[in-house]
MIVEXTOR-353911 format. One record per residue (C-alpha): residue in one letter; z negated, y negated, x negated; residue number from 1. Coordinates in nm, 2 decimals, always signed. Layout:
(pt "A" (Z Y X) NUM)
...
***
This chain:
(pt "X" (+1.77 -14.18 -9.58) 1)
(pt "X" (+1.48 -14.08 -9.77) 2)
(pt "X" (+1.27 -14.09 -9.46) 3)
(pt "X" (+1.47 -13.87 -9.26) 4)
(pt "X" (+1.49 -13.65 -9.52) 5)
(pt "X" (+1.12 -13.60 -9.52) 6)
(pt "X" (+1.11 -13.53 -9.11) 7)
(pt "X" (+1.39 -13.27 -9.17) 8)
(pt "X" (+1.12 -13.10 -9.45) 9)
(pt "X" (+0.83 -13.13 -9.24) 10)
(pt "X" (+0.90 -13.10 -8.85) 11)
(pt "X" (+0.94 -12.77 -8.91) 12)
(pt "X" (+0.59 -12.71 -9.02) 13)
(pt "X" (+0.45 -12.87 -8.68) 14)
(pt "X" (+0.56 -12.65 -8.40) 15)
(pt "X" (+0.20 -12.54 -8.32) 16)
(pt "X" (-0.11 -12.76 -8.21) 17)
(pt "X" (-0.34 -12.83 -8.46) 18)
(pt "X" (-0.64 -13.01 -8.41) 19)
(pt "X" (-0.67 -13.34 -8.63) 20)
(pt "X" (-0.98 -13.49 -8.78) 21)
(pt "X" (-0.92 -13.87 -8.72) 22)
(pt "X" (-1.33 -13.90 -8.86) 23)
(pt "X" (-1.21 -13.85 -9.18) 24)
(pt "X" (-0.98 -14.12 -9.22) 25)
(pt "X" (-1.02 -14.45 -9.40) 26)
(pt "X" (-0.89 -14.65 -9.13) 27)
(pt "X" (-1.15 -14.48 -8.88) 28)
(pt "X" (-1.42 -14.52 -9.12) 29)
(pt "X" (-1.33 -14.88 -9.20) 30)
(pt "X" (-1.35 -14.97 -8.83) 31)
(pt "X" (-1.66 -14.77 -8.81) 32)
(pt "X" (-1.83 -14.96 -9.03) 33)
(pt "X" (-1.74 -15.28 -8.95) 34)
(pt "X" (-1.62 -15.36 -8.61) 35)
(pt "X" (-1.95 -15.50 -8.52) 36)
(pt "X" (-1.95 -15.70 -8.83) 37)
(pt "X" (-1.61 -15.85 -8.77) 38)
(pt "X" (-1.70 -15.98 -8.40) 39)
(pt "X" (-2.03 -16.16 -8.57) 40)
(pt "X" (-1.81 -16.29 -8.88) 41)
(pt "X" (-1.48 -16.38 -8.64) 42)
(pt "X" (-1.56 -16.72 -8.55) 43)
(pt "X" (-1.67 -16.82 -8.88) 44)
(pt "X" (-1.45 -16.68 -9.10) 45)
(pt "X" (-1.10 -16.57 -8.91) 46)
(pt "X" (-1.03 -16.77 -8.58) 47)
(pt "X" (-0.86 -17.04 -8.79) 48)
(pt "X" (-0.60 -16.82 -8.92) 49)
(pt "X" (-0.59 -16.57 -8.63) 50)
(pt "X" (-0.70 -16.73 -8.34) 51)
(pt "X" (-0.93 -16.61 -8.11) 52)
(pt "X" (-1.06 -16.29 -8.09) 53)
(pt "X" (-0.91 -16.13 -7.79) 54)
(pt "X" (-1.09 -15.86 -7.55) 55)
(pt "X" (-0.81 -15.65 -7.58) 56)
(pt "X" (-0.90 -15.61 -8.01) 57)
(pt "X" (-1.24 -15.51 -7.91) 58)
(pt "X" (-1.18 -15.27 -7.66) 59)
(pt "X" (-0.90 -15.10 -7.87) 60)
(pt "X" (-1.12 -15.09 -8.19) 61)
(pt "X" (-1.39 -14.94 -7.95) 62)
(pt "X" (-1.13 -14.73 -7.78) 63)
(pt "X" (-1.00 -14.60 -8.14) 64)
(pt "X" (-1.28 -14.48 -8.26) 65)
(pt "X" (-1.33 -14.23 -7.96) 66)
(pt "X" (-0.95 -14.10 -8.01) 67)
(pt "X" (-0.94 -13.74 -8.08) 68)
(pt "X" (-1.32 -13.67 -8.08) 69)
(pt "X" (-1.41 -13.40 -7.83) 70)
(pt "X" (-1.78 -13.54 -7.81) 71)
(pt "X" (-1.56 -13.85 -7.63) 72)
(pt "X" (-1.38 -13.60 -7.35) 73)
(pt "X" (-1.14 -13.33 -7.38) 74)
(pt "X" (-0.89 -13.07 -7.18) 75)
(pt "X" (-0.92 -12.69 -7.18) 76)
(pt "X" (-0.60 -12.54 -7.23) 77)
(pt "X" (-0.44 -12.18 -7.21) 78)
(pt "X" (-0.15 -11.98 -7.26) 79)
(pt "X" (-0.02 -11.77 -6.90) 80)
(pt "X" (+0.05 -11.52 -7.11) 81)
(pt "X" (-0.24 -11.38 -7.37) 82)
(pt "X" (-0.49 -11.63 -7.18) 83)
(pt "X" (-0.59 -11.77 -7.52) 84)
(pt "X" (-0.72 -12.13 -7.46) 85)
(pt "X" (-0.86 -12.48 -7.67) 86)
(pt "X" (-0.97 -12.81 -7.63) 87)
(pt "X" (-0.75 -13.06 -7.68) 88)
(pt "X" (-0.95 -13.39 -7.72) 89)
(pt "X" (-0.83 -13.73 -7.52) 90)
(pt "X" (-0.62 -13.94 -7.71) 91)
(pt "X" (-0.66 -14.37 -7.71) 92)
(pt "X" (-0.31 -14.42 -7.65) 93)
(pt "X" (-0.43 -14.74 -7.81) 94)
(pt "X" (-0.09 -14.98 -7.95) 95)
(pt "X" (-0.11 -15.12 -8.26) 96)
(pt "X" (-0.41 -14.95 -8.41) 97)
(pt "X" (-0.43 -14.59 -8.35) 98)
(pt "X" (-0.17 -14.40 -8.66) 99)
(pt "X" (-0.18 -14.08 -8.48) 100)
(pt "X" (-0.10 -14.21 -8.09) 101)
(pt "X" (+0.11 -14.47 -8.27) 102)
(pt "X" (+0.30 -14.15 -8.37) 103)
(pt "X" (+0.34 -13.99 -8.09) 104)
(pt "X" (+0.44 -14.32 -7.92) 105)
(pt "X" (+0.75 -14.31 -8.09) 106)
(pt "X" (+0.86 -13.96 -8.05) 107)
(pt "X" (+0.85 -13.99 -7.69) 108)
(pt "X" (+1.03 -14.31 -7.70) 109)
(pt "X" (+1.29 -14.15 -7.90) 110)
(pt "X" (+1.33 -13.83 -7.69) 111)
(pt "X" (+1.29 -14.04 -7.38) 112)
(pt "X" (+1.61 -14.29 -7.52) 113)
(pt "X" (+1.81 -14.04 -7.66) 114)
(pt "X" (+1.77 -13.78 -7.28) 115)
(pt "X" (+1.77 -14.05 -7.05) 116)
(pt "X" (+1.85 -14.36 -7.16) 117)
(pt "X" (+2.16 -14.38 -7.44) 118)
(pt "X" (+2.47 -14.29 -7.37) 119)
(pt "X" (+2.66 -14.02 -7.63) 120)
(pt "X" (+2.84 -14.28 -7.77) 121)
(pt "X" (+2.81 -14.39 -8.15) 122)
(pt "X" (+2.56 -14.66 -8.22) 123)
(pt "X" (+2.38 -14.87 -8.48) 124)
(pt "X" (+2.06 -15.02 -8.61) 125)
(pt "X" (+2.05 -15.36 -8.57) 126)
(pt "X" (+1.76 -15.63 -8.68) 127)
(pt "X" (+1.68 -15.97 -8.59) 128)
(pt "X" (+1.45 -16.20 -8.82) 129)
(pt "X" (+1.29 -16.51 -8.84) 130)
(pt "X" (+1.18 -16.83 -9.09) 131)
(pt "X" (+0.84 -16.83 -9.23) 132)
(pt "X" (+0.78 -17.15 -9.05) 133)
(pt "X" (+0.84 -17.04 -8.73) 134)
(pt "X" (+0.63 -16.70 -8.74) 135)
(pt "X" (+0.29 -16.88 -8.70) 136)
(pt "X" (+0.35 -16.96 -8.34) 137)
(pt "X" (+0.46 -16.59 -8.18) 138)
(pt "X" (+0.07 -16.54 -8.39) 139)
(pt "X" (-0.11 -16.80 -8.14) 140)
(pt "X" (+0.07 -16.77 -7.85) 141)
(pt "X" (+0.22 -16.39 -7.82) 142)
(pt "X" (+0.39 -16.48 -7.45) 143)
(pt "X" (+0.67 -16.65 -7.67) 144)
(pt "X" (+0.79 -16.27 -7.81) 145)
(pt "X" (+1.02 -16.34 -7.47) 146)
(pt "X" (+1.23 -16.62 -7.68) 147)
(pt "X" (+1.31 -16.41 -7.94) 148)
(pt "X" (+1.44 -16.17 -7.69) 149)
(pt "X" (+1.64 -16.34 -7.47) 150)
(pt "X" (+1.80 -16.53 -7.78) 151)
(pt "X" (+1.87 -16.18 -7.95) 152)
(pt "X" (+2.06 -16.03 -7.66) 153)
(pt "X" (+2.24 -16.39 -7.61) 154)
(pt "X" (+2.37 -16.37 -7.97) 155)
(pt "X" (+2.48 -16.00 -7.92) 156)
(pt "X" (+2.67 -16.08 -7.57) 157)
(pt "X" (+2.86 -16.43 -7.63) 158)
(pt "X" (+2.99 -16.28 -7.96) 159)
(pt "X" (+3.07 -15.94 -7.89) 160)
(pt "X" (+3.12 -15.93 -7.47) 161)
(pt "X" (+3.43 -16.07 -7.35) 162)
(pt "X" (+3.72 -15.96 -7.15) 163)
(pt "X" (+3.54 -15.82 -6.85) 164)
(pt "X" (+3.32 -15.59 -7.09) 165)
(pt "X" (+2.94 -15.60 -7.24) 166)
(pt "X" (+2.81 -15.49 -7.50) 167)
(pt "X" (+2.46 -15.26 -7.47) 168)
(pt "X" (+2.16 -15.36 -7.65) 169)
(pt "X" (+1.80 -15.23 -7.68) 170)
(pt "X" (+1.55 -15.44 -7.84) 171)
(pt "X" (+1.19 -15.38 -8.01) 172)
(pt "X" (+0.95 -15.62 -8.11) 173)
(pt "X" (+0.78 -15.54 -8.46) 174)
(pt "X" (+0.51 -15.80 -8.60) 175)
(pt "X" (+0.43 -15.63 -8.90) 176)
(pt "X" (+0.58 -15.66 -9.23) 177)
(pt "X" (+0.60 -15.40 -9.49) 178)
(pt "X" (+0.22 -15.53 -9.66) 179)
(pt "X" (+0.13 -15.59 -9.28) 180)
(pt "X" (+0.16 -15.94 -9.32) 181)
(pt "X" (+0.29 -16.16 -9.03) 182)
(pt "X" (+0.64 -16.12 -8.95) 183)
(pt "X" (+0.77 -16.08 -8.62) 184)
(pt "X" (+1.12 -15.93 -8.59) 185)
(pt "X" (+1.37 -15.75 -8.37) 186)
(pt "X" (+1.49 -15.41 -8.45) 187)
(pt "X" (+1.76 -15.28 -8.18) 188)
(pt "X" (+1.98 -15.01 -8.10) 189)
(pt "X" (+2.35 -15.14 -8.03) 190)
(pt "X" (+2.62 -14.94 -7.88) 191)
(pt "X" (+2.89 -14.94 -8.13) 192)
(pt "X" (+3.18 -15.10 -7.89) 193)
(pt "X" (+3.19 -15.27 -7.53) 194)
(pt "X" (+3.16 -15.10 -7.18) 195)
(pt "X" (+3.40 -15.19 -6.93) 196)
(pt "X" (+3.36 -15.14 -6.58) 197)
(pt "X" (+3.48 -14.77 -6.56) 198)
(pt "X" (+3.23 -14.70 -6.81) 199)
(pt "X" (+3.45 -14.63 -7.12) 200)
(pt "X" (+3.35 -14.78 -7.47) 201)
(pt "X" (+3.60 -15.01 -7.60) 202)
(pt "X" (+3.48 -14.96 -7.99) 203)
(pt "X" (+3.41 -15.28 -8.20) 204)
(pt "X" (+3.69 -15.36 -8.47) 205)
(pt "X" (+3.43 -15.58 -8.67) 206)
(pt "X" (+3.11 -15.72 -8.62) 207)
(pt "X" (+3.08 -16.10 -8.73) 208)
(pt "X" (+2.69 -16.08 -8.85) 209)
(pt "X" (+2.74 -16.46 -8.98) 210)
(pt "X" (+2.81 -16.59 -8.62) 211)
(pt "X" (+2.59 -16.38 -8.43) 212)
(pt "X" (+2.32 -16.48 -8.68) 213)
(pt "X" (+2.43 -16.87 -8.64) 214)
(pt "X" (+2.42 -16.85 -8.25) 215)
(pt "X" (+2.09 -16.70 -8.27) 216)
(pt "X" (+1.92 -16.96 -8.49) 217)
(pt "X" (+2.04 -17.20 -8.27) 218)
(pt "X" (+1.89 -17.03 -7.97) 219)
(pt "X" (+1.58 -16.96 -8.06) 220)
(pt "X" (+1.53 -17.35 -8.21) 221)
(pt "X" (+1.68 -17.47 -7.93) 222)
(pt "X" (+1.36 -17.27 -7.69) 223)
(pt "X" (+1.13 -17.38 -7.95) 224)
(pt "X" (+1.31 -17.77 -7.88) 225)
(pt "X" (+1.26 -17.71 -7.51) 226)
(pt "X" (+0.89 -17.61 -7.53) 227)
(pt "X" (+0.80 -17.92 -7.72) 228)
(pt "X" (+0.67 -17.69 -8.06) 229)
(pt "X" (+0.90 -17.88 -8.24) 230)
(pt "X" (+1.12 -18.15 -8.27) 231)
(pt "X" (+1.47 -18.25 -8.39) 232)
(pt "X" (+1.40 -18.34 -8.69) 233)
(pt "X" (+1.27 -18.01 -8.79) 234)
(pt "X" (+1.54 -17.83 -8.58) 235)
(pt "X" (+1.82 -18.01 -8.77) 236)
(pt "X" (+1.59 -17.93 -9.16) 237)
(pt "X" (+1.62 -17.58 -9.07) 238)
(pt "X" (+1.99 -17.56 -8.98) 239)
(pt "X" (+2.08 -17.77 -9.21) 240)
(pt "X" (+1.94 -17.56 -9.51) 241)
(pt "X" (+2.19 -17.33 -9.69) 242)
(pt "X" (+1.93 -17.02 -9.63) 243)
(pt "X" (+1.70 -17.11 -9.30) 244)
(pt "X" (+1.53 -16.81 -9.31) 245)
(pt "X" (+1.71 -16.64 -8.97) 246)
(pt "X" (+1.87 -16.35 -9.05) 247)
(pt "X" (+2.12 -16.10 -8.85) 248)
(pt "X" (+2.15 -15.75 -9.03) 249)
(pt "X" (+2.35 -15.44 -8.84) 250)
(pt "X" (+2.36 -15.10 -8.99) 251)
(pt "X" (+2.69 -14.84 -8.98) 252)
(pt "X" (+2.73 -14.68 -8.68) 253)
(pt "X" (+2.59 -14.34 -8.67) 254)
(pt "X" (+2.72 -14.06 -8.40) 255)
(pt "X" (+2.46 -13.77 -8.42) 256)
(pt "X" (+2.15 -13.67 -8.21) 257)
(pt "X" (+1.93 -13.68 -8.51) 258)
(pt "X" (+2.02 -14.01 -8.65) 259)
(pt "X" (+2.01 -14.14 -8.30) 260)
(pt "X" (+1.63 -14.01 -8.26) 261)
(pt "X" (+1.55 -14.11 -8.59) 262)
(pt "X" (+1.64 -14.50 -8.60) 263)
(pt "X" (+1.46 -14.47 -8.22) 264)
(pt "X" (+1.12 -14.34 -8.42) 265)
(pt "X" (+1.18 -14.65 -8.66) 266)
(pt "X" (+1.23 -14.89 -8.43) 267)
(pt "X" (+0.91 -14.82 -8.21) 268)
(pt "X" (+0.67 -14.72 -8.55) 269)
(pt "X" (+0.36 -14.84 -8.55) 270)
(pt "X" (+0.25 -15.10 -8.79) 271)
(pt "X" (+0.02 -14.91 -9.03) 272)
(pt "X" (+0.06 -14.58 -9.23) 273)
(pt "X" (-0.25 -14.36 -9.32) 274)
(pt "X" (-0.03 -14.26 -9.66) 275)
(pt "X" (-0.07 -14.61 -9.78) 276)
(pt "X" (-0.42 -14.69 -9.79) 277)
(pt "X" (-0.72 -14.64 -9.96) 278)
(pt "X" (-1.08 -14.72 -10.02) 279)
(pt "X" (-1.20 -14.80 -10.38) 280)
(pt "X" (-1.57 -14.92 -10.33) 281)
(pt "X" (-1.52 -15.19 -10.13) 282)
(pt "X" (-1.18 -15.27 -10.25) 283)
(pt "X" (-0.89 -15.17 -9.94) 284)
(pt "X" (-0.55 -15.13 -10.13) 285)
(pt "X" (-0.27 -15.05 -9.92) 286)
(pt "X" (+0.04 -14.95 -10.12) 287)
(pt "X" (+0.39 -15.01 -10.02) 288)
(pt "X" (+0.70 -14.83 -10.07) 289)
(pt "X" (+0.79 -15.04 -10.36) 290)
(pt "X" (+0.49 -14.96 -10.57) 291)
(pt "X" (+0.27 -15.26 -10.48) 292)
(pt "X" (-0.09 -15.22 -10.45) 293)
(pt "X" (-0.23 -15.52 -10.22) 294)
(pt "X" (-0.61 -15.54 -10.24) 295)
(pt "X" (-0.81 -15.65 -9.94) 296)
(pt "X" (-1.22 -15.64 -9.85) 297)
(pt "X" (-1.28 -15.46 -9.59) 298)
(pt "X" (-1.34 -15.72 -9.34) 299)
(pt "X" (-1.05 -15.88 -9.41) 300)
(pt "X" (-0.82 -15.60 -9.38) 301)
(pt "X" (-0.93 -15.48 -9.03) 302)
(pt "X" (-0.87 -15.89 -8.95) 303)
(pt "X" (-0.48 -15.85 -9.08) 304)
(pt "X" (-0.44 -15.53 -8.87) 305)
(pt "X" (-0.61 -15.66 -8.57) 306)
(pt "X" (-0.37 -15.95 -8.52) 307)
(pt "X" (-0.04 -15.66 -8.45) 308)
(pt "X" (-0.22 -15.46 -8.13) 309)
(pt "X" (-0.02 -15.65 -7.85) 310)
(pt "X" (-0.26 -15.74 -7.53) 311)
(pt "X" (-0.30 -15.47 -7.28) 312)
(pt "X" (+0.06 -15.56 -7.05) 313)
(pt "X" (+0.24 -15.74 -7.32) 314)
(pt "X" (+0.56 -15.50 -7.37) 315)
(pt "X" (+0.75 -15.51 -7.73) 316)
(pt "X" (+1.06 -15.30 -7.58) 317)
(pt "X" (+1.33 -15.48 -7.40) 318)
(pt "X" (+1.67 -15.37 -7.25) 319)
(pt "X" (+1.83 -15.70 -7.16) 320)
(pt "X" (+2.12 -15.47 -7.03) 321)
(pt "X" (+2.07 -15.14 -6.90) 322)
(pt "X" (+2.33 -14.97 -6.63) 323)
(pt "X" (+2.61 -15.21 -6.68) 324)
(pt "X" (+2.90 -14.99 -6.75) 325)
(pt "X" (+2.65 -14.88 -7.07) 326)
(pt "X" (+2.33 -14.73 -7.14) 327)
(pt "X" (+2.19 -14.52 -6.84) 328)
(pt "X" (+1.92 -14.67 -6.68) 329)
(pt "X" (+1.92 -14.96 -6.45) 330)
(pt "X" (+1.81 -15.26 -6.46) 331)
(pt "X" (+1.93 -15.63 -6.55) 332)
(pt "X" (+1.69 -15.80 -6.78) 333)
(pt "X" (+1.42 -15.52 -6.69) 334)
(pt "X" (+1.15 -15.42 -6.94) 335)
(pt "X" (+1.18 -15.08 -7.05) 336)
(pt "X" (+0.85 -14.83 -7.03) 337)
(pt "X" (+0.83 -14.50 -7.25) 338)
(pt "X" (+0.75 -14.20 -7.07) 339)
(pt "X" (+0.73 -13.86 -7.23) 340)
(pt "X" (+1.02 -13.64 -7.18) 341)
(pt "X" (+0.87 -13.28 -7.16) 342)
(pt "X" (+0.99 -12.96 -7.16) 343)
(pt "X" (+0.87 -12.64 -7.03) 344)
(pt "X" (+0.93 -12.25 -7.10) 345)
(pt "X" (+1.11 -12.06 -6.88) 346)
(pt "X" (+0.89 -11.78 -6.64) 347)
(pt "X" (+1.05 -11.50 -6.81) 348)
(pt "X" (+0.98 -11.62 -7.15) 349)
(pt "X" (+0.77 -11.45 -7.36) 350)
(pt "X" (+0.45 -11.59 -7.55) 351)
(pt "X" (+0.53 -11.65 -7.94) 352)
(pt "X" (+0.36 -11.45 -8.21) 353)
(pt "X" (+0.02 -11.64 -8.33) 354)
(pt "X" (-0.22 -11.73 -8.07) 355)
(pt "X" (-0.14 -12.11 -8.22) 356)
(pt "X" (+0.19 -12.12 -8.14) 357)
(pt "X" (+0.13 -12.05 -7.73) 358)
(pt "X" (+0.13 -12.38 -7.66) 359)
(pt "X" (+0.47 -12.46 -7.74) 360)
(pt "X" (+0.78 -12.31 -7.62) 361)
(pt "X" (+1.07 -12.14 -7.87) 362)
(pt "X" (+1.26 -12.50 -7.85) 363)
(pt "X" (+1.00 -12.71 -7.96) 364)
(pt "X" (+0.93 -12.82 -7.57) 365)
(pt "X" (+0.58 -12.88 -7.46) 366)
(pt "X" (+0.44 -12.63 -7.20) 367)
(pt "X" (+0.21 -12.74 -6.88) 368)
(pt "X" (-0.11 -12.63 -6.85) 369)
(pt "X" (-0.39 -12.60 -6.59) 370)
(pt "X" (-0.72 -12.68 -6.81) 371)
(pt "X" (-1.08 -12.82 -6.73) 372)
(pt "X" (-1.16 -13.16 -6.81) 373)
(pt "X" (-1.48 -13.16 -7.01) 374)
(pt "X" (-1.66 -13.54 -7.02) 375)
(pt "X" (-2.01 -13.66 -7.07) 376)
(pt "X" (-2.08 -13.33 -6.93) 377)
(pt "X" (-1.92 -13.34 -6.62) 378)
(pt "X" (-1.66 -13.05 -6.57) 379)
(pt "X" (-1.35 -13.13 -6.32) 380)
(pt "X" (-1.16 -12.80 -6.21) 381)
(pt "X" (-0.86 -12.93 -6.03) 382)
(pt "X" (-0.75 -13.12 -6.33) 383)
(pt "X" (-0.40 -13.08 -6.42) 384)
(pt "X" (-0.26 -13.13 -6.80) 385)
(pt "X" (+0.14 -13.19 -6.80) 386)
(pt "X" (+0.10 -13.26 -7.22) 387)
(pt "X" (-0.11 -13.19 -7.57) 388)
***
């Protein structure tokens, strides 16, 4: 895993808080510069293709470009110990758009699956995809993201459950293709064997991707049926074709911590990478991992990446089984929310070396702090910070 590899060369290097410069990126500067223009242009030139522009893409474009900008709000925070202190400015949290809260969106979902919410059993990567034809719709109407998961963990549990034991699934919804073109698909975490009701994993002897693939297809066309979004005769074409576009792939089943956090990271990533693009005059060329430069204006590019920030309460995690002799937490067909596991230093620690490196403990935990919150000039004292 090529990937992985890298995090193993590079986590190393970011134990201590360093302030970013998110002004100086393309992708803030592109939205800079035409946000305003896109809302004017949007009607005209984009609602065919992307529907209409939603509130939620303005207010996370507006949000965005505030995100890390200590003119936009910030915390003061110190170390106990050498009472050394910076501002750390308030982050967007923004889905979708933001690289950097994108980022760290994943690494607490990972931390947060991996301490509270996956059992230490083996598991693997598992991903769900669709047919070209059928993408279109999750586009205009994003409530229907709850097919694809209910058909997903249907597939998983007729094929593999049985006998008085489930499987354990965790789902995430990714609408973004590798050139960020339309393509919404599962990735999912599967426990590598059924729980039975005392809690011990009965380990899969094979996995039949074919069927589980089969029995999804006809789940998800038989929802589409139901809705009225198609009919038969389309349902039958796109069974009856030797390749229908549906797709079941699961990964080898992988046992340690680090694997476990790192197909976590993937799963939850968000949809574009600062590494891939570029501004050439008014050219935007975002690069893929293949070598492929695909050249956008600037207008249309923000367009393309506008249509993958979900609205405001529309989750893309599901755990359509959590608790059931399997994976931790409770729940039945509960969604799942990310919260950040933190830790903290001990009292009779001592500060590390490097006034930098106060903020984080020897483990790689995140200290609390008491700070000021500085914000169009209006200083709150009793403000309490529990993160960076």
């Amino acid at each position: 895993m090529l990937r992985r590899y890298t995090w193993d060369k590079v986590k190393d290097k970011c134990q201590h808080y360093k302030r970013r410069k998110p002004d100086q990126s393309e992708l803030y500067r592109l939205v800079y510069h035409c946000r305003d223009k896109l809302e004017f242009l949007w009607e005209e030139h984009y609602q065919r293709t992307y529907g209409v522009l939603r509130d939620e893409v303005l207010k996370a474009l507006d949000e965005y470009l505030n995100c890390g900008l200590l003119e936009h709000g910030a915390v003061r925070v110190y170390c106990d110990s050498c009472k050394h202190s910076l501002l750390v400015a308030f982050s967007c949290k923004r889905r979708g758009i933001c690289p950097s809260c994108g980022t760290k969106r994943a690494i607490n979902f990972a931390e947060h699956l991996h301490g509270s919410v996956l059992e230490d059993v083996p598991h693997r990567h598992v991903v769900f995809s669709l047919p070209k034809r059928l993408r279109p719709f999750f586009r205009y109407d994003r409530s229907l993201s709850g097919i694809l998961f209910k058909s997903a963990w249907r597939s998983i549990n007729e094929t593999l459950s049985g006998g008085g034991e489930r499987a354990a699934l965790i789902l995430t919804l990714q609408t973004a293709g590798e050139a960020l073109n339309w393509n919404p698909h599962l990735h999912g975490l599967l426990a590598d064997g059924k729980f039975g009701q005392d809690g011990e994993l009965d380990h899969f002897e094979n996995i039949d991707c074919e069927q589980i693939q089969q029995r999804f297809s006809e789940l998800v066309l038989s929802e589409f049926s139901k809705k009225e979004l198609i009919d038969d005769g389309v349902m039958s074409q796109i069974l009856s074709q030797e390749y229908s576009g549906f797709s079941f792939w699961c990964g080898d089943a992988f046992d340690d911590a680090e694997s476990e956090r790192f197909v976590a990271r993937y799963v939850e990533r968000g949809p574009i990478s600062l590494e891939k693009l570029a501004v050439e005059d008014d050219l935007v060329i975002y690069t893929t991992k293949d070598g492929k430069a695909h050249e956008f204006s600037a207008l249309d590019f923000l367009a393309l990446l506008t249509s993958h920030i979900p609205n405001t309460y529309e989750s893309i995690t599901c755990s359509p089984l959590r608790g059931h002799g399997g994976d931790k937490a409770a729940g039945g067909s509960s969604l799942m929310r990310t919260v950040l596991v933190s830790q903290t230093r001990g009292a009779g620690e001592s500060c590390r070396e490097g006034r930098a490196g106060c903020f984080r403990g020897g483990d790689g935990g995140i200290l609390k702090q008491l700070g000021t919150v500085y914000q169009a000039g209006v200083r709150d004292q009793s403000a309490r910070v529990s993160s960076l």
